[in-house]
The first five atom37 places (N, CA, C, CB, O) and aatype in JSON, in Angstrom:
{
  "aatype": [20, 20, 20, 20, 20, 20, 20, 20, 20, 20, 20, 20, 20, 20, 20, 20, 20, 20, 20, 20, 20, 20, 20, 20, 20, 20, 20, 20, 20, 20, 20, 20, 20, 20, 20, 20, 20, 20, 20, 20, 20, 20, 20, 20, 20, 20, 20, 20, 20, 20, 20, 20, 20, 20, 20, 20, 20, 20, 20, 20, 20, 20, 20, 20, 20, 20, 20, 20, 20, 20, 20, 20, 20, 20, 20, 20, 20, 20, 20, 20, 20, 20, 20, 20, 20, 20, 20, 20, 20, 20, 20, 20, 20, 20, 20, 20, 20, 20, 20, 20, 20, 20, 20, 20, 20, 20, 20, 20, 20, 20, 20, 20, 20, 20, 20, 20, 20, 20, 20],
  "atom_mask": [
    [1, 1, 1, 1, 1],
    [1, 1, 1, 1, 1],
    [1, 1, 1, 1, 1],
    [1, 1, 1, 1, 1],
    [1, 1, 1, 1, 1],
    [1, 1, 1, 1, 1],
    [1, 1, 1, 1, 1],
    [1, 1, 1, 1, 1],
    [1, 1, 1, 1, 1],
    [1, 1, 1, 1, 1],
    [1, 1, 1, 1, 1],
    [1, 1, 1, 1, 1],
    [1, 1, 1, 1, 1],
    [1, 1, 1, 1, 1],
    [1, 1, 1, 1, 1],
    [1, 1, 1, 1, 1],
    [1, 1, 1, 1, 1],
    [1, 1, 1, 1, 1],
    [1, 1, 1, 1, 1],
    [1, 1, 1, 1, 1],
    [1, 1, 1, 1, 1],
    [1, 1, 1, 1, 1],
    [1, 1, 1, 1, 1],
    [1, 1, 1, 1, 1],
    [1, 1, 1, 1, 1],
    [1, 1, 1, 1, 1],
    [1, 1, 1, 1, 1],
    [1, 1, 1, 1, 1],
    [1, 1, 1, 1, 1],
    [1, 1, 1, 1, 1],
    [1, 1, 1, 1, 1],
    [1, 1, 1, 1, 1],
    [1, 1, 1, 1, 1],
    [1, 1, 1, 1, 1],
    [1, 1, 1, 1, 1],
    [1, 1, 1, 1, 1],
    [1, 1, 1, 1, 1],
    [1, 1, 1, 1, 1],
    [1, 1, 1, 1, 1],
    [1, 1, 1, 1, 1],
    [1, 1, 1, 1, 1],
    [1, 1, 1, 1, 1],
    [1, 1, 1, 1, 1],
    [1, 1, 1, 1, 1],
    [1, 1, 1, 1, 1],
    [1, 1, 1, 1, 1],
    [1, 1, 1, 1, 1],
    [1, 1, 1, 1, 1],
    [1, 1, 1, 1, 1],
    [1, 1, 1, 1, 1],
    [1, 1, 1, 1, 1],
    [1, 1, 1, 1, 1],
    [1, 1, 1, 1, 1],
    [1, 1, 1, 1, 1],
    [1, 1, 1, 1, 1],
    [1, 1, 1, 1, 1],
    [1, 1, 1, 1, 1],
    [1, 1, 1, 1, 1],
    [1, 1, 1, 1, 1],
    [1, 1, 1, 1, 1],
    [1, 1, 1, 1, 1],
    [1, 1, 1, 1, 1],
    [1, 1, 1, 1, 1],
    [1, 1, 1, 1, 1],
    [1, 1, 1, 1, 1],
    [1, 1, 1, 1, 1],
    [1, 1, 1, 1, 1],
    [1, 1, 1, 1, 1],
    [1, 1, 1, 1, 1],
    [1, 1, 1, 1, 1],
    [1, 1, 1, 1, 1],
    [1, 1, 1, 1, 1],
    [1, 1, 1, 1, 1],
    [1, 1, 1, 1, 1],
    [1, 1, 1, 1, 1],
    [1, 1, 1, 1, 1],
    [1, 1, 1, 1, 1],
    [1, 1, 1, 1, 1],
    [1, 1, 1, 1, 1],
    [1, 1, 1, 1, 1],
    [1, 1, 1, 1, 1],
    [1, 1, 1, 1, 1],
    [1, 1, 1, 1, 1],
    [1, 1, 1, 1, 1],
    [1, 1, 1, 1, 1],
    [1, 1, 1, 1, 1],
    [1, 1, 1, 1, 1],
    [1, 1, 1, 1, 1],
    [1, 1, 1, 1, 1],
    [1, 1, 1, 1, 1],
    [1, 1, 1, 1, 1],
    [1, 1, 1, 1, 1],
    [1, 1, 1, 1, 1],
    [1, 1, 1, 1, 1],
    [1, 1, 1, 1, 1],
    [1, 1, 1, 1, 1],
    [1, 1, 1, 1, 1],
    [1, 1, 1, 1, 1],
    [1, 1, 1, 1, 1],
    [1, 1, 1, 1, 1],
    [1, 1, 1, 1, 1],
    [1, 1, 1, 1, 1],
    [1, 1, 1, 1, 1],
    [1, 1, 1, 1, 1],
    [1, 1, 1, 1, 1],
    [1, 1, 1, 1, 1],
    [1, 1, 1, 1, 1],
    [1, 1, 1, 1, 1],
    [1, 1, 1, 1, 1],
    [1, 1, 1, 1, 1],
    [1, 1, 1, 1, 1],
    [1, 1, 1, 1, 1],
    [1, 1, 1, 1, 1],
    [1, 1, 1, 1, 1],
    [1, 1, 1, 1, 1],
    [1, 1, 1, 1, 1],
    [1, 1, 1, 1, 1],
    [1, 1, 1, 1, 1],
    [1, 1, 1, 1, 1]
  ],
  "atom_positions": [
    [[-7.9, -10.72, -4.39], [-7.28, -10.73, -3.07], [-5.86, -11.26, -3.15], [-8.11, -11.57, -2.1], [-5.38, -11.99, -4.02]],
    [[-5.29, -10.77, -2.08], [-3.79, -11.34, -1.77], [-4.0, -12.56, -1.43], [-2.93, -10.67, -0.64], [-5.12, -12.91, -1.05]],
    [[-2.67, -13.66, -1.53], [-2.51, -15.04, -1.22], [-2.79, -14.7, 0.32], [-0.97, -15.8, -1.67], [-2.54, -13.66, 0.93]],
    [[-3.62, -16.33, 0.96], [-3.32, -15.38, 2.35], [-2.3, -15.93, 3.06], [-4.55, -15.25, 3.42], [-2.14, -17.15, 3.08]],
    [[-1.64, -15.26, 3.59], [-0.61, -15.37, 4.25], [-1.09, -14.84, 5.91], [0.56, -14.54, 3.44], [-1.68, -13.79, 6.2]],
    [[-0.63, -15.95, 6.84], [-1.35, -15.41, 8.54], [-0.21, -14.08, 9.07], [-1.23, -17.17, 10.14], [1.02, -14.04, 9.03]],
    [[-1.18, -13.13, 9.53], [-0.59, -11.84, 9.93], [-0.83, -12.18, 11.34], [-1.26, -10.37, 9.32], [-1.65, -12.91, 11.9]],
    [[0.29, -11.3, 11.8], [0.78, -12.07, 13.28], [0.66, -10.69, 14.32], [2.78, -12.84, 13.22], [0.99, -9.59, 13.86]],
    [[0.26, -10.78, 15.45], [0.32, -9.28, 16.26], [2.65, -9.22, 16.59], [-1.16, -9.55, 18.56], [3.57, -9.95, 16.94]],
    [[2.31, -7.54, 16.04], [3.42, -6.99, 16.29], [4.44, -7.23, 18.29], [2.82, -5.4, 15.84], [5.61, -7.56, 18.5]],
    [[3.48, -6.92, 19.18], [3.46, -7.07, 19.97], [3.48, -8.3, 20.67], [2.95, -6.5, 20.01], [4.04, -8.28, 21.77]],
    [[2.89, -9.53, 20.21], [2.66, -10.84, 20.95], [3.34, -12.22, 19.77], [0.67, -10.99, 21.31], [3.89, -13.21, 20.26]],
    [[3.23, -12.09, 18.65], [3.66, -12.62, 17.61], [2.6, -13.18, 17.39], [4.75, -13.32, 17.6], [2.84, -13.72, 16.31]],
    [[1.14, -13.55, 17.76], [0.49, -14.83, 17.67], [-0.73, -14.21, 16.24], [-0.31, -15.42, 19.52], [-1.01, -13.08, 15.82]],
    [[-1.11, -15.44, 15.92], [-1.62, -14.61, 14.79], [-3.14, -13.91, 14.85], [-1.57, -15.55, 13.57], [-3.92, -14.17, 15.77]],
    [[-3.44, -13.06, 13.86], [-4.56, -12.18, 13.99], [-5.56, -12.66, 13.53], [-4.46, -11.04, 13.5], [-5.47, -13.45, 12.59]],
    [[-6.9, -12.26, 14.11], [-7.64, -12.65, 13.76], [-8.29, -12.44, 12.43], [-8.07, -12.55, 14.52], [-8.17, -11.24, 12.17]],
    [[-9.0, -13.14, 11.35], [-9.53, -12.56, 10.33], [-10.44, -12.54, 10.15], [-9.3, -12.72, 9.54], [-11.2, -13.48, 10.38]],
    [[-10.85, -11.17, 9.51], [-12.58, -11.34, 8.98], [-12.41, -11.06, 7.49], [-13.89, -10.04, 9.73], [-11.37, -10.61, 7.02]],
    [[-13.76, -11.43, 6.6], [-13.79, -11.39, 5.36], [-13.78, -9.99, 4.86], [-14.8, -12.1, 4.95], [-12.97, -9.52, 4.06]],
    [[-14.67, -9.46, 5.37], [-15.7, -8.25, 5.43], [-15.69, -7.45, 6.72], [-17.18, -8.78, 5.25], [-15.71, -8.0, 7.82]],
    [[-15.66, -6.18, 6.58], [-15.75, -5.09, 7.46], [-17.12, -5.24, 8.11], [-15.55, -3.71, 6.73], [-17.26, -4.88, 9.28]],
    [[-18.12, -5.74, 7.43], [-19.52, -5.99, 8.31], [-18.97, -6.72, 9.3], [-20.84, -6.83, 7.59], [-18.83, -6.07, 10.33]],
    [[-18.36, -8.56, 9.38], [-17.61, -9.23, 10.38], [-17.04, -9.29, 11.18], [-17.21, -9.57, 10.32], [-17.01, -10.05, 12.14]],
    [[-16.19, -7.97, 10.72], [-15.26, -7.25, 11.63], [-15.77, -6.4, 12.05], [-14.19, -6.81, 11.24], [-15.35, -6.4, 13.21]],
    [[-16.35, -5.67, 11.96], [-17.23, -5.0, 12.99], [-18.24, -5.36, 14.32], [-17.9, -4.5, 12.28], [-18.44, -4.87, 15.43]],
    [[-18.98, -6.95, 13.24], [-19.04, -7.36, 14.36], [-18.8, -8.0, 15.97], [-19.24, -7.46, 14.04], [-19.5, -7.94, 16.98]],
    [[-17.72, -8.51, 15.73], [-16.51, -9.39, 16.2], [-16.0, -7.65, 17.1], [-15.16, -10.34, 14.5], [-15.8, -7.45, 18.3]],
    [[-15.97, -7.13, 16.49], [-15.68, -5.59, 17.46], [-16.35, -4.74, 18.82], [-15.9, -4.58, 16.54], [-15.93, -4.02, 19.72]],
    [[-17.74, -5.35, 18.33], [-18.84, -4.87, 18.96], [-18.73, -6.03, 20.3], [-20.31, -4.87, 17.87], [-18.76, -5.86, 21.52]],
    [[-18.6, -7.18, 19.51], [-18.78, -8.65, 20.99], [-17.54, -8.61, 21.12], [-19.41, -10.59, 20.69], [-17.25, -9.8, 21.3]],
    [[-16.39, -7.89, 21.16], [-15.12, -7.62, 22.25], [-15.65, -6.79, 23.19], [-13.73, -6.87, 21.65], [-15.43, -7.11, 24.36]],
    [[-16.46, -5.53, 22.92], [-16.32, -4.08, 23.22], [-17.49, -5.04, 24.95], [-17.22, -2.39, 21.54], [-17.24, -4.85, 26.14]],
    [[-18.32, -5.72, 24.53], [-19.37, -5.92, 25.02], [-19.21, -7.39, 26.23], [-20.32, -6.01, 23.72], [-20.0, -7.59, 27.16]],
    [[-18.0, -8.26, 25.9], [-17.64, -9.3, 26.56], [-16.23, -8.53, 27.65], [-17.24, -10.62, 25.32], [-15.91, -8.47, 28.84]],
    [[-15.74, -8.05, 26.31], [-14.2, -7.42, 27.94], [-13.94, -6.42, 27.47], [-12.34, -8.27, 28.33], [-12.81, -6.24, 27.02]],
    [[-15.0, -5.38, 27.41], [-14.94, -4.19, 27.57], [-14.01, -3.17, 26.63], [-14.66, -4.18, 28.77], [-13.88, -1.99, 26.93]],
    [[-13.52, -3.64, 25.68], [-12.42, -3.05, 25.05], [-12.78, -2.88, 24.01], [-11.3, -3.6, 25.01], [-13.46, -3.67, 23.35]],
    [[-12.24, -1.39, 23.55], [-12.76, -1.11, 22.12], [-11.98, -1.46, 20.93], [-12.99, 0.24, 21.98], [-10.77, -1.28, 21.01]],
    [[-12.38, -1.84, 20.0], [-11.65, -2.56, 18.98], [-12.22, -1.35, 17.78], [-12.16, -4.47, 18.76], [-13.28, -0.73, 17.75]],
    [[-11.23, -1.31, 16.99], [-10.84, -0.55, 16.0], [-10.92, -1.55, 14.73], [-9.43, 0.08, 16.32], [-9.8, -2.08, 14.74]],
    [[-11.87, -2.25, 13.32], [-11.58, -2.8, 12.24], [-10.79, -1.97, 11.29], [-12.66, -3.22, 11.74], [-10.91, -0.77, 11.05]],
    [[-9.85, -2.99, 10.74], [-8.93, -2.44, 9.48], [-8.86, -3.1, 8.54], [-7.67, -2.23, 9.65], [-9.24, -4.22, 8.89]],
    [[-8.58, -3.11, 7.44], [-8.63, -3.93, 6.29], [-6.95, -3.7, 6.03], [-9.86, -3.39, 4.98], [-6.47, -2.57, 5.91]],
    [[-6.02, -5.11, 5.95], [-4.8, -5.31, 6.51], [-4.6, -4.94, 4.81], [-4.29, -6.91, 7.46], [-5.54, -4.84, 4.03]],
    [[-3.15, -4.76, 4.47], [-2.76, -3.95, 3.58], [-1.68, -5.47, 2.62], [-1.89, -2.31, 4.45], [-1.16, -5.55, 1.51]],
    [[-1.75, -6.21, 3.53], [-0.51, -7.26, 3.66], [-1.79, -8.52, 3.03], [0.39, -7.54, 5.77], [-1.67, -9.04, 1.92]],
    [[-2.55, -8.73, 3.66], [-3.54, -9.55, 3.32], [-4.72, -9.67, 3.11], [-3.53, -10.06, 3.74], [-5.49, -10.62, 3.26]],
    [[-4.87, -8.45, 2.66], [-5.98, -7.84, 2.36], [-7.71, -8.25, 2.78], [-5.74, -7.85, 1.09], [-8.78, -8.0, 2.22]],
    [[-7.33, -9.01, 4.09], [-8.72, -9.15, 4.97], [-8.73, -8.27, 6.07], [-8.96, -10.6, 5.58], [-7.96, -7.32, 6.21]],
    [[-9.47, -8.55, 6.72], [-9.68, -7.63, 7.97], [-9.2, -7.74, 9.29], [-10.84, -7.55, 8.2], [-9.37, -8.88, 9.72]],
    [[-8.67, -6.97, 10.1], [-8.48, -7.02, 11.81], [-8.81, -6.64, 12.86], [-7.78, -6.81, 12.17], [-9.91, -6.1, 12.69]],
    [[-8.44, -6.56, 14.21], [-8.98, -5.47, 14.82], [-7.7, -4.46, 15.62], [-10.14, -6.09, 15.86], [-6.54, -4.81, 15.8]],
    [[-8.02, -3.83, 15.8], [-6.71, -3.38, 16.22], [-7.26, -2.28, 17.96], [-5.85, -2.26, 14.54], [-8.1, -1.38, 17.83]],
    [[-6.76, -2.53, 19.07], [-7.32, -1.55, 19.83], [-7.27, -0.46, 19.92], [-7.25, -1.63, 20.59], [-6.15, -0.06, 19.61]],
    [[-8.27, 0.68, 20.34], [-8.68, 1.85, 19.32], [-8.0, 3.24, 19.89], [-10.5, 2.02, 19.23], [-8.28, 4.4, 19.62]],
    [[-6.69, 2.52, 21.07], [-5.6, 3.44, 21.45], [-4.63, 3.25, 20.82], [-5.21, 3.45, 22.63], [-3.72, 4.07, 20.89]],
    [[-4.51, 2.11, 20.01], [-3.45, 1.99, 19.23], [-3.43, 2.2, 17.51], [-3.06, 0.76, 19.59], [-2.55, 1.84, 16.73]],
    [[-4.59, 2.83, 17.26], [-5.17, 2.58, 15.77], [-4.93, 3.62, 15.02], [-6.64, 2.35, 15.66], [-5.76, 4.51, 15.19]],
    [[-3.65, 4.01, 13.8], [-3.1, 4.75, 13.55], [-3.61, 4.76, 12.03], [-1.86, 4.61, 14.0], [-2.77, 4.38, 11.21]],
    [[-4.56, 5.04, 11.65], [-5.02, 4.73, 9.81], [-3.99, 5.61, 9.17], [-6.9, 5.36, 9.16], [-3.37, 6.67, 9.29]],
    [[-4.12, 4.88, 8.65], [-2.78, 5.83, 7.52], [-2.64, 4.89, 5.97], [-0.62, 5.77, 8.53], [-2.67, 3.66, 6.06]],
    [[-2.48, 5.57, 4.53], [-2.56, 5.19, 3.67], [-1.13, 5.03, 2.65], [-3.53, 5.83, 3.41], [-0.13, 5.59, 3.07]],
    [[-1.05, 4.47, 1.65], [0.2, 3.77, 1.07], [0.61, 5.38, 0.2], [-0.22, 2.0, -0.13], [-0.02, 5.58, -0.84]],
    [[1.45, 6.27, 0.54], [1.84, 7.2, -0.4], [2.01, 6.62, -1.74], [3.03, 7.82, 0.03], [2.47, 5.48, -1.85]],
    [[1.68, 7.31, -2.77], [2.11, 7.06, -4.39], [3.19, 7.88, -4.52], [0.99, 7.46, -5.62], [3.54, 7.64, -5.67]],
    [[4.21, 8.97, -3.95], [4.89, 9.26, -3.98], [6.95, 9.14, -3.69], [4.12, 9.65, -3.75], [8.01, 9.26, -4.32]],
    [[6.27, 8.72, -1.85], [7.56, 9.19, -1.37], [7.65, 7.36, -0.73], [7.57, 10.9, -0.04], [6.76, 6.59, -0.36]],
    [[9.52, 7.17, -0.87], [9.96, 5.9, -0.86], [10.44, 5.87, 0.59], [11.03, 5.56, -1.97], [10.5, 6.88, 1.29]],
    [[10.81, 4.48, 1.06], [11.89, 4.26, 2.05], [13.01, 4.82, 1.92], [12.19, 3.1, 2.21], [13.11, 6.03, 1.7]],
    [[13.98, 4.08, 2.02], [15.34, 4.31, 2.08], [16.08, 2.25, 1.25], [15.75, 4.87, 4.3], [17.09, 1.8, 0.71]],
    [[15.14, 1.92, 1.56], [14.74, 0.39, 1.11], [13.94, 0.92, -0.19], [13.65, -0.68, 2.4], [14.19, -0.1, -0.82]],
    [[13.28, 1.58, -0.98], [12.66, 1.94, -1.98], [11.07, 1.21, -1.91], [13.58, 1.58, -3.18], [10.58, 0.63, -2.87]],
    [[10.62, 1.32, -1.03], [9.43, 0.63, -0.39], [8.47, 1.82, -0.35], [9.72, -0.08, 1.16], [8.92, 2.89, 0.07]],
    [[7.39, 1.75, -0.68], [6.41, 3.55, -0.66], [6.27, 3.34, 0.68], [4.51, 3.92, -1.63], [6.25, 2.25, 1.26]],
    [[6.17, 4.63, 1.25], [6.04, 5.2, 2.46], [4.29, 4.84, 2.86], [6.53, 6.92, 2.32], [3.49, 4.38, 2.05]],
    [[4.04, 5.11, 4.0], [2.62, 4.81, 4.54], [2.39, 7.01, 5.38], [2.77, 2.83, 6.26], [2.89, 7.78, 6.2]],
    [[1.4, 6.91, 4.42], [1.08, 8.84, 4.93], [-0.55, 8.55, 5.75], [0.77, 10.43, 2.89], [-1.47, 7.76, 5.51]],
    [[-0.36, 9.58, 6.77], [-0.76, 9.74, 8.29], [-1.52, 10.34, 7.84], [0.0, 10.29, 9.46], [-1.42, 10.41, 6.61]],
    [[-2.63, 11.07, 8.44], [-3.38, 11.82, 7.87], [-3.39, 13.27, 9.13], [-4.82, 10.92, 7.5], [-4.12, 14.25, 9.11]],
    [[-2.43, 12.95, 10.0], [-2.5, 14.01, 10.62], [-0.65, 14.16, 11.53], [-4.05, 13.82, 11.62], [-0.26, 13.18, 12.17]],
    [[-0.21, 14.76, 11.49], [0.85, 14.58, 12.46], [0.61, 14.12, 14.01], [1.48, 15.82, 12.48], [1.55, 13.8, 14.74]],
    [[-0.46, 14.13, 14.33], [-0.76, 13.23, 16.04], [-0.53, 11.86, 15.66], [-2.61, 13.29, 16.85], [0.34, 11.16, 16.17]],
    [[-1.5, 11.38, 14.54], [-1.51, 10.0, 13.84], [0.03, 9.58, 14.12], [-1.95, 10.06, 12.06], [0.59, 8.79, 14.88]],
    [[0.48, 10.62, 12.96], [2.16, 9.59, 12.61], [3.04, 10.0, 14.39], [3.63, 10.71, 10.51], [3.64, 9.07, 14.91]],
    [[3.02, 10.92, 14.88], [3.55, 10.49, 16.24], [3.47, 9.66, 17.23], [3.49, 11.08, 16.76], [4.27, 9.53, 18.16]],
    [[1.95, 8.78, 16.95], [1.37, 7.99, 17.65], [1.73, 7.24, 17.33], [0.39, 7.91, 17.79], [2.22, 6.67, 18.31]],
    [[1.96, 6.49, 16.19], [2.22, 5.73, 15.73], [3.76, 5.19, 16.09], [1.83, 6.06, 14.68], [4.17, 4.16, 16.62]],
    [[4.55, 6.59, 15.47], [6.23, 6.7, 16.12], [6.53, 6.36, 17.76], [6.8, 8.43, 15.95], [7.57, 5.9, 18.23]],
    [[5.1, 6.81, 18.6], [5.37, 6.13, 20.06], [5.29, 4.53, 19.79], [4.1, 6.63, 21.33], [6.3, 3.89, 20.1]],
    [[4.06, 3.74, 19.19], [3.95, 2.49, 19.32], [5.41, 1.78, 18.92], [2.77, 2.07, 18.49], [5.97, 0.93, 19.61]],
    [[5.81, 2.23, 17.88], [6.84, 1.61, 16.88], [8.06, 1.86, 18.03], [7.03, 2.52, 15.1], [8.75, 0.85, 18.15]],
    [[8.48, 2.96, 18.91], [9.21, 2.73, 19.77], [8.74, 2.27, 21.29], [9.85, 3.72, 19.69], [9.72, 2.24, 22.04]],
    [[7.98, 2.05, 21.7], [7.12, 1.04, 22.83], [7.66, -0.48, 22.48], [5.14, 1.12, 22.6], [8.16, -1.15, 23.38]],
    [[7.52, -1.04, 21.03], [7.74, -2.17, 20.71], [8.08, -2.66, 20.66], [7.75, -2.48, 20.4], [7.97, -3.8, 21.11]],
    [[8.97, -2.04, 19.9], [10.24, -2.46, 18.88], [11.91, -2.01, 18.84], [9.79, -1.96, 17.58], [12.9, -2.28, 18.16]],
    [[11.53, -1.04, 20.17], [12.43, 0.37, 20.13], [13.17, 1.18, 19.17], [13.31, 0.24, 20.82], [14.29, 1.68, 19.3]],
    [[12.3, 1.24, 18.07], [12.86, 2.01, 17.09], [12.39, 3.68, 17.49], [12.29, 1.4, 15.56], [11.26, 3.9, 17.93]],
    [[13.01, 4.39, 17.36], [12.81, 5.76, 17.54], [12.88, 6.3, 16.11], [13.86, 6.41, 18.53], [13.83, 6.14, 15.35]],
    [[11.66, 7.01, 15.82], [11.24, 7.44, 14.72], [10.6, 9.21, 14.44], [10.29, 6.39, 14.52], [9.56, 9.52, 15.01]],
    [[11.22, 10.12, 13.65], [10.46, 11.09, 13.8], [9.67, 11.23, 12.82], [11.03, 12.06, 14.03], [9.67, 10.29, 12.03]],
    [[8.73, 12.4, 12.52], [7.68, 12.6, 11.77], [7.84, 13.95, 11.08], [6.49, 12.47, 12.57], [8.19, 14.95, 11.7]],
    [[7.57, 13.94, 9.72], [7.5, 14.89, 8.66], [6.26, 14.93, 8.14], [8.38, 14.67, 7.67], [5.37, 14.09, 8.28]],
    [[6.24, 16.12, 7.43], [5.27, 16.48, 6.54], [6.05, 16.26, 5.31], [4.67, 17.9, 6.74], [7.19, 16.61, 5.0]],
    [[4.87, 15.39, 4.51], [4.94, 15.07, 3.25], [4.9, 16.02, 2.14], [4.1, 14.3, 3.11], [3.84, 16.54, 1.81]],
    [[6.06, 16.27, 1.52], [6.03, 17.5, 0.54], [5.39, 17.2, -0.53], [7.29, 18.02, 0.1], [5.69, 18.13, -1.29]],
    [[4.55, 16.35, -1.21], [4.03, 15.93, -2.32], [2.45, 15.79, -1.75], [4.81, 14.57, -2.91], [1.66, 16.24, -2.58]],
    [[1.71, 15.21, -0.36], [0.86, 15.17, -0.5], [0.5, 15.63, 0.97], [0.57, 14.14, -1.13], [1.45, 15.93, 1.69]],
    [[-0.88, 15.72, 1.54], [-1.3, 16.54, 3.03], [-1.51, 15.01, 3.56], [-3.03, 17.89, 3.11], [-2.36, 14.13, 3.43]],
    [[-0.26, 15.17, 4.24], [-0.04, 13.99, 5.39], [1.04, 14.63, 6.19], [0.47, 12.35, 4.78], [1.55, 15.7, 6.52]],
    [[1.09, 13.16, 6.3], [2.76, 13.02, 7.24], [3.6, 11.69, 7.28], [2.53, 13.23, 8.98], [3.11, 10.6, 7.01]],
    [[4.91, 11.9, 7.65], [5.61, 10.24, 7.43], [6.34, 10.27, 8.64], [6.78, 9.86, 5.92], [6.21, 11.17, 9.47]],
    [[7.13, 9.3, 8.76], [7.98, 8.8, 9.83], [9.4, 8.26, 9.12], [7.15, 7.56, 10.67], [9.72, 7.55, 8.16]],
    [[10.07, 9.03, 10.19], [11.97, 8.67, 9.11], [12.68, 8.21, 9.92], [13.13, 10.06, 8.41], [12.24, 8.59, 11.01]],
    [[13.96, 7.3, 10.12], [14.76, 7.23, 11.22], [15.81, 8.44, 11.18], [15.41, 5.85, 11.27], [16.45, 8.86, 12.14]],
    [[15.86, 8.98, 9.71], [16.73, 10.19, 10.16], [16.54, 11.24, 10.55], [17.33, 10.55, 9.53], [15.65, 11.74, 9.86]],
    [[16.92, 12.05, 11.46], [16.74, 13.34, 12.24], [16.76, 14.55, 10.86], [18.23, 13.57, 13.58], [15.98, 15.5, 10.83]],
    [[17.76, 14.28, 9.8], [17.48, 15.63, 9.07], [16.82, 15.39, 7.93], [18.69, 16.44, 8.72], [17.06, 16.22, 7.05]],
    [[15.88, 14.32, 7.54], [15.24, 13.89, 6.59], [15.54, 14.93, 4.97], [13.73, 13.84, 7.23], [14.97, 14.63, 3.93]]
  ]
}
């Protein structure tokens, strides 16, 4: 496992909750869904390699390309569908106001997100 380091919500800054295990987090998902009604989405965080929840309008899975870089030389994160990575491109500008568009990945069947218009 990664050192852990506390992962913080994008949106609120405060930090996230953790589970060990996807069983935990699932459960902890189920007694959200069931106390205030909201559906929770588990993820296994990429940063700290435990678990979160994420709500399941905002839950964009997407995996670490072995291919294609930033612009920072950082591997890209591939979508598994172009709705995914647009959804995603809404949250990221809801947030943060970054405006982001979405490509298809020429190396693998995904999709990415660029700040440049002619990628």
């Amino acid at each position: 496992m990664y050192p852990f380091n506390q992962c913080t919500s994008t949106r609120t800054g405060k930090p996230l909750s953790t589970y060990q295990c996807s069983f935990s987090a699932q459960q902890a998902a189920d007694q959200t869904k069931i106390n205030y009604g909201r559906v929770m989405v588990p993820y296994q965080c990429e940063r700290c390699d435990y678990w979160h929840l994420c709500p399941e309008d905002r839950h964009t899975p997407c995996e670490t390309c072995d291919y294609c870089t930033s612009s920072e030389g950082k591997p890209k994160q591939l979508y598994k569908s172009e709705r995914a990575a647009q959804k995603r491109a809404d949250c990221l500008r809801e947030e943060r106001g970054i405006t982001l568009s979405v490509y298809e990945c020429p190396h693998h069947d995904g999709w990415h997100l660029t700040k440049s218009c002619g990628w």
